[in-house]
N, CA, C and O atoms as a GROMACS GRO file, in nm:
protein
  352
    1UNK      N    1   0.084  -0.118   0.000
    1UNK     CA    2   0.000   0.000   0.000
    1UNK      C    3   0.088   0.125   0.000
    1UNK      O    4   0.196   0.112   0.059
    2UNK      N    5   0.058   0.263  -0.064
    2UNK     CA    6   0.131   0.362  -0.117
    2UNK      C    7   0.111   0.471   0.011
    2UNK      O    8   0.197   0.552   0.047
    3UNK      N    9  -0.048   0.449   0.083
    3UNK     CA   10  -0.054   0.525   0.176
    3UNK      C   11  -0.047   0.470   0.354
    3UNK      O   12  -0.019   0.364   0.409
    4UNK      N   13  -0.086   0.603   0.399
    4UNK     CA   14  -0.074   0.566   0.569
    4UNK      C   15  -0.167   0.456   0.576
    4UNK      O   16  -0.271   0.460   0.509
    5UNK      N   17  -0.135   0.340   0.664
    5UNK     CA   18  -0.224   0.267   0.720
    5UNK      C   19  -0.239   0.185   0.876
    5UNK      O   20  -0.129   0.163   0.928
    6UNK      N   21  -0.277   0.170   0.902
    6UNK     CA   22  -0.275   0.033   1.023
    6UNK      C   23  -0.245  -0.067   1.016
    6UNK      O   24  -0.319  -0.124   0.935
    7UNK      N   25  -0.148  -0.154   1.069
    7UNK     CA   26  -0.144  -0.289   1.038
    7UNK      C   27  -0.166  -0.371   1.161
    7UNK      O   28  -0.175  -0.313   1.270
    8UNK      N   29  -0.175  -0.501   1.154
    8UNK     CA   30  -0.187  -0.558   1.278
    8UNK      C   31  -0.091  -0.612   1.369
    8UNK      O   32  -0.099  -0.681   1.470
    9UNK      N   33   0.017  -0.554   1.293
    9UNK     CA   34   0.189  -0.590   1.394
    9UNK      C   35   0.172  -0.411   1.417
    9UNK      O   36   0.197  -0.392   1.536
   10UNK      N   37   0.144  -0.299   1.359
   10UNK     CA   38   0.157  -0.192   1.452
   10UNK      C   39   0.068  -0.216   1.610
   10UNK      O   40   0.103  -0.165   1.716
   11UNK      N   41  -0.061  -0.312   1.589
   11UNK     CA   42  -0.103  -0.316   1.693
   11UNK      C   43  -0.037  -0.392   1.852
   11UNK      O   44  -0.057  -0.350   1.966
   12UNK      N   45   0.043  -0.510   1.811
   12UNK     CA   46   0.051  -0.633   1.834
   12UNK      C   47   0.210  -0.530   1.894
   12UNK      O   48   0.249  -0.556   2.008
   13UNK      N   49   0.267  -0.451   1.834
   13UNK     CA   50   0.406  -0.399   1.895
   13UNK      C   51   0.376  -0.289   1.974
   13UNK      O   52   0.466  -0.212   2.009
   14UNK      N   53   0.277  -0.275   2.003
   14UNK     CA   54   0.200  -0.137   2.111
   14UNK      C   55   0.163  -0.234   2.251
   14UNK      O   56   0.181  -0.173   2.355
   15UNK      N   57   0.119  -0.360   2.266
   15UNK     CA   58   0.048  -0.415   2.330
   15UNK      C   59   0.198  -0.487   2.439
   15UNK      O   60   0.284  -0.569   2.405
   16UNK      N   61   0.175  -0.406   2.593
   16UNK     CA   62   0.306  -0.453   2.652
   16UNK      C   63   0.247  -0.542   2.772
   16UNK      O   64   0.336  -0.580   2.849
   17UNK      N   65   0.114  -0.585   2.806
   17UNK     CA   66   0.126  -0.677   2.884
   17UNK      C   67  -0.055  -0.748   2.828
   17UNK      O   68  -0.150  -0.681   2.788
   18UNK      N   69  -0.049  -0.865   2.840
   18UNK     CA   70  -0.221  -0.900   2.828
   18UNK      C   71  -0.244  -1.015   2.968
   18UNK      O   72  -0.171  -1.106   3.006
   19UNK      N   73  -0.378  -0.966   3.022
   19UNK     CA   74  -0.426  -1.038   3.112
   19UNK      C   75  -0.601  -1.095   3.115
   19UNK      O   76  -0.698  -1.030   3.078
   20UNK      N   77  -0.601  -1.217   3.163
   20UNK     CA   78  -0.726  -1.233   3.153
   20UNK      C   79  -0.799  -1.299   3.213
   20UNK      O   80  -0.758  -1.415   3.212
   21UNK      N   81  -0.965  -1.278   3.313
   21UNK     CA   82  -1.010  -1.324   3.392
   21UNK      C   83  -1.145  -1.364   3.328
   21UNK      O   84  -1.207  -1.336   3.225
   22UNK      N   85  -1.161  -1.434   3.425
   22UNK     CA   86  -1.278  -1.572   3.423
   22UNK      C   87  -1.382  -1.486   3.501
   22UNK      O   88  -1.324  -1.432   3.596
   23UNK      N   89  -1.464  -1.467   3.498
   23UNK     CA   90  -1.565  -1.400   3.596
   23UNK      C   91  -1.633  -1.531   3.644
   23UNK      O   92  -1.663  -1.632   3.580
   24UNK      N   93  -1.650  -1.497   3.800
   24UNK     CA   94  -1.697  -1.665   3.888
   24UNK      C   95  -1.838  -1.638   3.895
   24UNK      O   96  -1.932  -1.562   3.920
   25UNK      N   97  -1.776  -1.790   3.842
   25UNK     CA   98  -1.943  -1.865   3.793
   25UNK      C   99  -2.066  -1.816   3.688
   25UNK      O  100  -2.189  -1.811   3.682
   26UNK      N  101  -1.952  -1.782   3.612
   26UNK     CA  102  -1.963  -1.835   3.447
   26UNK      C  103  -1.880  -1.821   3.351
   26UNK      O  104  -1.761  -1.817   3.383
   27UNK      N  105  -1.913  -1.810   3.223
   27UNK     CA  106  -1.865  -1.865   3.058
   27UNK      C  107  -1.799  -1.707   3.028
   27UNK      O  108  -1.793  -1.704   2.905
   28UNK      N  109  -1.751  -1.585   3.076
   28UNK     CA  110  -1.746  -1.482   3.078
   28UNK      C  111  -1.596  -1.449   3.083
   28UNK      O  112  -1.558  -1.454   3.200
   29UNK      N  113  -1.498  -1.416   3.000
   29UNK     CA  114  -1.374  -1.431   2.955
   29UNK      C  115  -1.355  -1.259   2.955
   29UNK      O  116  -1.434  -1.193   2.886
   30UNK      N  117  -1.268  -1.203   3.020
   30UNK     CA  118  -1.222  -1.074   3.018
   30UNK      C  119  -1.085  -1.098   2.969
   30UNK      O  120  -1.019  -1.186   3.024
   31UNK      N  121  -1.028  -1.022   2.861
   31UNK     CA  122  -0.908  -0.940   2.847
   31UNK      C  123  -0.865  -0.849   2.829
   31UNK      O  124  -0.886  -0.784   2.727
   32UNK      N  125  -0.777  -0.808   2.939
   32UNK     CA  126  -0.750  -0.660   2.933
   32UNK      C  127  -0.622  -0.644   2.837
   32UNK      O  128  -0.542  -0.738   2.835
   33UNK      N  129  -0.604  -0.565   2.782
   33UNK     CA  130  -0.480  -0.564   2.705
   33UNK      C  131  -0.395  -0.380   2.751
   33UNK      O  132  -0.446  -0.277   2.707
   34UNK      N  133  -0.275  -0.377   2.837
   34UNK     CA  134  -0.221  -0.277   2.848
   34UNK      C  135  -0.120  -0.238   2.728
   34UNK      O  136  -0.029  -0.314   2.695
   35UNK      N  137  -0.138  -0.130   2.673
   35UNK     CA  138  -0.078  -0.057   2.606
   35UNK      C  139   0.055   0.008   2.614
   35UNK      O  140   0.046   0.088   2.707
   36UNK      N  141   0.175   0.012   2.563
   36UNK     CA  142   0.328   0.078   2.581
   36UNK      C  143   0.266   0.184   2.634
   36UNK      O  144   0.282   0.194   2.756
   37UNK      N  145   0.180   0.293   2.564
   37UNK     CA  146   0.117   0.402   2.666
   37UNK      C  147   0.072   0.440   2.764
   37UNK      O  148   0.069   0.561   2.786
   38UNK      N  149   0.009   0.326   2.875
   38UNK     CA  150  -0.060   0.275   2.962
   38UNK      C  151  -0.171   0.317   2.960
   38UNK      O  152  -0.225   0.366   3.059
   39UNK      N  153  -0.229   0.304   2.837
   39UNK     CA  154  -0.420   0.260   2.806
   39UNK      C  155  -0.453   0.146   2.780
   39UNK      O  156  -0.402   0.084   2.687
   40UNK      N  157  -0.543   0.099   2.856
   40UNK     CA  158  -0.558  -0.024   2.890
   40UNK      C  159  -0.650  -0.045   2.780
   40UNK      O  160  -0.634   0.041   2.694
   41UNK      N  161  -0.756  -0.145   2.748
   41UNK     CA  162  -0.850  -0.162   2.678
   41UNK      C  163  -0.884  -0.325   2.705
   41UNK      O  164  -0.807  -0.412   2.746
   42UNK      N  165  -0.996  -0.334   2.676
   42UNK     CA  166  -1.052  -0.482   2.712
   42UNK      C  167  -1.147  -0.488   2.641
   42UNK      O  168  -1.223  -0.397   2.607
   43UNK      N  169  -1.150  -0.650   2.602
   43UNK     CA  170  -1.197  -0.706   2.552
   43UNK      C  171  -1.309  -0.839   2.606
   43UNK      O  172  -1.286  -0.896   2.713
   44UNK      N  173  -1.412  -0.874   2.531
   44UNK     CA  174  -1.497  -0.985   2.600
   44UNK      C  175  -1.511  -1.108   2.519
   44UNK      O  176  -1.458  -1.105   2.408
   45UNK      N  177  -1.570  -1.207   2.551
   45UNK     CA  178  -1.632  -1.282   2.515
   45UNK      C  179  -1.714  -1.425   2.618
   45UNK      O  180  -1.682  -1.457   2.732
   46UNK      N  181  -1.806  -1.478   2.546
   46UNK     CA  182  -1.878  -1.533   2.637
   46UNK      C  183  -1.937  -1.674   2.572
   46UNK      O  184  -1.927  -1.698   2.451
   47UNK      N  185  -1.991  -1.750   2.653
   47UNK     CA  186  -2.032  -1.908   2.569
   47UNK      C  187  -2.157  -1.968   2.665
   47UNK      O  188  -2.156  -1.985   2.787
   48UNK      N  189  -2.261  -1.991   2.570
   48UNK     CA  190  -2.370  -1.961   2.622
   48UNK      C  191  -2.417  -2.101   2.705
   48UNK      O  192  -2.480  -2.108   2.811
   49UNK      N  193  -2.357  -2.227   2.606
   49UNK     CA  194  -2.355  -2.333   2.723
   49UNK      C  195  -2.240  -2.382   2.822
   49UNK      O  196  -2.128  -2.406   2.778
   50UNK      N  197  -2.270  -2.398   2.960
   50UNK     CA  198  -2.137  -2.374   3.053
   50UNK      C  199  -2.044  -2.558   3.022
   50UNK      O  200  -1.937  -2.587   3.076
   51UNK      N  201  -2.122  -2.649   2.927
   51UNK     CA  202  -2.080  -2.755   2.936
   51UNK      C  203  -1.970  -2.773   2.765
   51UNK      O  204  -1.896  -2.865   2.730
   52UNK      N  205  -2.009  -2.626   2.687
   52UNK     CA  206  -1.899  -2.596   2.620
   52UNK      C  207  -1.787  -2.532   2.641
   52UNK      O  208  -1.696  -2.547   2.560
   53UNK      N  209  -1.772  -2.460   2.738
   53UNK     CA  210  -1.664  -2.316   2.804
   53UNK      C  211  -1.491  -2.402   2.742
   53UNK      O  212  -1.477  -2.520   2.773
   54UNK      N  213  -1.426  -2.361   2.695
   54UNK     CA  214  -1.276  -2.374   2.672
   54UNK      C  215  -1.260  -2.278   2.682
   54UNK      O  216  -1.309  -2.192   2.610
   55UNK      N  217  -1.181  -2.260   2.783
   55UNK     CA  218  -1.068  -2.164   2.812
   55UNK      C  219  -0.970  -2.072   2.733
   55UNK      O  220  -0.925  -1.959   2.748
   56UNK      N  221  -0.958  -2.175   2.644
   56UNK     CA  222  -0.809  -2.107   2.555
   56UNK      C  223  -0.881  -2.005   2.418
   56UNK      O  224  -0.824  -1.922   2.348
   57UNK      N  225  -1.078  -2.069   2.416
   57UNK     CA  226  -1.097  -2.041   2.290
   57UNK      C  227  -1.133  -1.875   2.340
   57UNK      O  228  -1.118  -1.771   2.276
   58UNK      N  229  -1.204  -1.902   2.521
   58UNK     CA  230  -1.254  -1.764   2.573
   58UNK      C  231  -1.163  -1.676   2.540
   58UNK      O  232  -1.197  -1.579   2.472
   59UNK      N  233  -1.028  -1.692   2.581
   59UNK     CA  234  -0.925  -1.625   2.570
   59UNK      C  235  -0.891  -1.544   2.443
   59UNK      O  236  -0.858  -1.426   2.432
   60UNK      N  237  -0.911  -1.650   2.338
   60UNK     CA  238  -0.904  -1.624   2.204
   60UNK      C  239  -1.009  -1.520   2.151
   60UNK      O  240  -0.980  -1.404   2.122
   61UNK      N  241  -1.085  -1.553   2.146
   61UNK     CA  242  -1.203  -1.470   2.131
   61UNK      C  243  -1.242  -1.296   2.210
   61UNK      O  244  -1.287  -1.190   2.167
   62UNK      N  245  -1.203  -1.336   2.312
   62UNK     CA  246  -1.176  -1.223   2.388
   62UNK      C  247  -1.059  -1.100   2.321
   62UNK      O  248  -1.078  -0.984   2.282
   63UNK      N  249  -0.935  -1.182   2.328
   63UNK     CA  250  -0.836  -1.078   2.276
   63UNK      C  251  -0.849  -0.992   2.164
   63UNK      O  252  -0.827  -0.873   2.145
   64UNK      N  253  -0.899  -1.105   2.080
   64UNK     CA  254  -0.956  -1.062   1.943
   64UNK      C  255  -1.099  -0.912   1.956
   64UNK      O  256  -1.119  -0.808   1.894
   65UNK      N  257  -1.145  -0.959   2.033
   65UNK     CA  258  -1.227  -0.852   2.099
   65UNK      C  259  -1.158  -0.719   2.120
   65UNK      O  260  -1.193  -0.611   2.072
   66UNK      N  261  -1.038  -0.748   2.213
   66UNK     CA  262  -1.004  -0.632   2.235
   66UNK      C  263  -0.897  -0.542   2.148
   66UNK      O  264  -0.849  -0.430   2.163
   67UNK      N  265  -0.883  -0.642   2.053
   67UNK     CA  266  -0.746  -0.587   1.962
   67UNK      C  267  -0.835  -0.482   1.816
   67UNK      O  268  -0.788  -0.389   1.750
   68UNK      N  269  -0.992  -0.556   1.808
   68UNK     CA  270  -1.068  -0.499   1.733
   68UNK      C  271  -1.051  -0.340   1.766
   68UNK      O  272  -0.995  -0.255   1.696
   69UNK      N  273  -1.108  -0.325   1.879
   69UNK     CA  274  -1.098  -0.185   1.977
   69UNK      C  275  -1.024  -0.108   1.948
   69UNK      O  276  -1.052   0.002   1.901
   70UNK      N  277  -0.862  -0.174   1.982
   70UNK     CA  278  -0.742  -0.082   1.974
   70UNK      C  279  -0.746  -0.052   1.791
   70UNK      O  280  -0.722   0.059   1.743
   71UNK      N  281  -0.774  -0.154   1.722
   71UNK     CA  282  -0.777  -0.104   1.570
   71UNK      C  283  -0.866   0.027   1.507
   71UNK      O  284  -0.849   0.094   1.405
   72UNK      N  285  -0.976   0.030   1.623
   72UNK     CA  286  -1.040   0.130   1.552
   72UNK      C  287  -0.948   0.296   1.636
   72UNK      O  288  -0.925   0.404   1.581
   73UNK      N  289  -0.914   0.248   1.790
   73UNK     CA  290  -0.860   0.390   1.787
   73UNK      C  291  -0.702   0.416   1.775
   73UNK      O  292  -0.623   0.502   1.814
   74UNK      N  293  -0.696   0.320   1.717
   74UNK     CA  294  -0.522   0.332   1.608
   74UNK      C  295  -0.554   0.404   1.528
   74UNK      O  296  -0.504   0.516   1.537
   75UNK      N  297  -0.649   0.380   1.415
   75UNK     CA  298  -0.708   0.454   1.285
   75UNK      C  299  -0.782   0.599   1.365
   75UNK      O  300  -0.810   0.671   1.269
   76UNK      N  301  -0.799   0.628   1.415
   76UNK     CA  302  -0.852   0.713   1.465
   76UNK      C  303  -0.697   0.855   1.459
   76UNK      O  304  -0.666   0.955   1.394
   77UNK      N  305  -0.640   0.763   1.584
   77UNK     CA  306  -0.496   0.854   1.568
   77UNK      C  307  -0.398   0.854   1.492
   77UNK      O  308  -0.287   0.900   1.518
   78UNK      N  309  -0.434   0.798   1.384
   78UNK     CA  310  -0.351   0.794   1.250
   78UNK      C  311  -0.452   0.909   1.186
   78UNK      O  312  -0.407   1.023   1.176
   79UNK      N  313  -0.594   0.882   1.139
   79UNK     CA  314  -0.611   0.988   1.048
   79UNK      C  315  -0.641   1.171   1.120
   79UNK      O  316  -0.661   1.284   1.076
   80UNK      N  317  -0.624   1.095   1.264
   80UNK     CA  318  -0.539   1.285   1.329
   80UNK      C  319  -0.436   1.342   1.296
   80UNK      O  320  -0.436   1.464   1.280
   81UNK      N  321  -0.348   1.282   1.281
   81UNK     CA  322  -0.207   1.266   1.269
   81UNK      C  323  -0.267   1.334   1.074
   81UNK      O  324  -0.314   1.448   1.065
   82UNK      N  325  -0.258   1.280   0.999
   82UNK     CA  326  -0.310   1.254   0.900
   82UNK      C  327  -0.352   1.442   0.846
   82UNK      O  328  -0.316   1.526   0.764
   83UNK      N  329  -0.424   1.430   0.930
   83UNK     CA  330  -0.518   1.534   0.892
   83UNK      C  331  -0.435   1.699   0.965
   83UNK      O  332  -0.430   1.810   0.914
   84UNK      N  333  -0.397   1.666   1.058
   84UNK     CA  334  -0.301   1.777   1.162
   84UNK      C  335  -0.162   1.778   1.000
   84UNK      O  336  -0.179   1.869   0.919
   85UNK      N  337  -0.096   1.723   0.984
   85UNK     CA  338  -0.009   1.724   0.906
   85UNK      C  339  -0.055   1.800   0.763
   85UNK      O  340   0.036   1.875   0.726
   86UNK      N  341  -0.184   1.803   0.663
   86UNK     CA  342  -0.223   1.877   0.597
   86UNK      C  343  -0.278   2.026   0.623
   86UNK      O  344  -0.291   2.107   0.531
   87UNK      N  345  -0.313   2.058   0.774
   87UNK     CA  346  -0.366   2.169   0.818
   87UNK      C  347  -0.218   2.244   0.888
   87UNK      O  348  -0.231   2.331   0.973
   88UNK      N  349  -0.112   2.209   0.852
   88UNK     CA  350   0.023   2.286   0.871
   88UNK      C  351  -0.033   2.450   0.879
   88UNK      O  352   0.047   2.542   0.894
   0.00000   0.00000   0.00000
C-alpha cells in the first residue's frame, strides 16, 4: 500500500502486557490488554452453554475482541495525525 495505514503488527508492537479473567461462575472471559502508553483496553467474550466453556478459545475470542478496539482507535490517531499534518 502507497498510503498511511494500520497494520496488525503496529497493533501487536504497542500491546506490553495481556491479562485475563474468568468472571466466577460463568462462561465470561475478560481481556484486558495494556498498552506501551498505559491505556488499557478490554476485551470480552462469552459461551452460552457452561458444558462448552474452553478456556483457551474464551481467551481467544476475547483478545480478538479487544485488539478490534485498539484497531479502531489506532485509525482514529492515525487519520489525526493525517489530517493535523495537511492543516500545517
Amino acid at each position: 500500500m502507497n498510503y498511511p495505514t494500520v497494520t496488525i503488527s503496529d497493533i501487536l508492537n504497542k500491546i506490553k502486557q495481556t491479562s485475563y479473567f474468568i468472571l466466577p461462575d460463568t462462561t465470561v472471559t475478560i481481556c484486558n490488554i495494556l498498552l506501551e502508553n498505559g491505556f488499557s483496553v478490554r476485551g470480552e467474550s462469552a459461551c452460552v452453554s457452561p458444558e462448552n466453556f474452553n478456556k483457551a478459545l474464551g481467551e481467544k475470542y476475547a483478545f480478538e475482541d479487544a485488539v478490534n478496539k485498539i484497531w479502531s482507535l489506532e485509525g482514529y490517531l492515525l487519520k489525526q495525525k493525517l489530517w493535523e499534518q495537511s492543516n500545517v
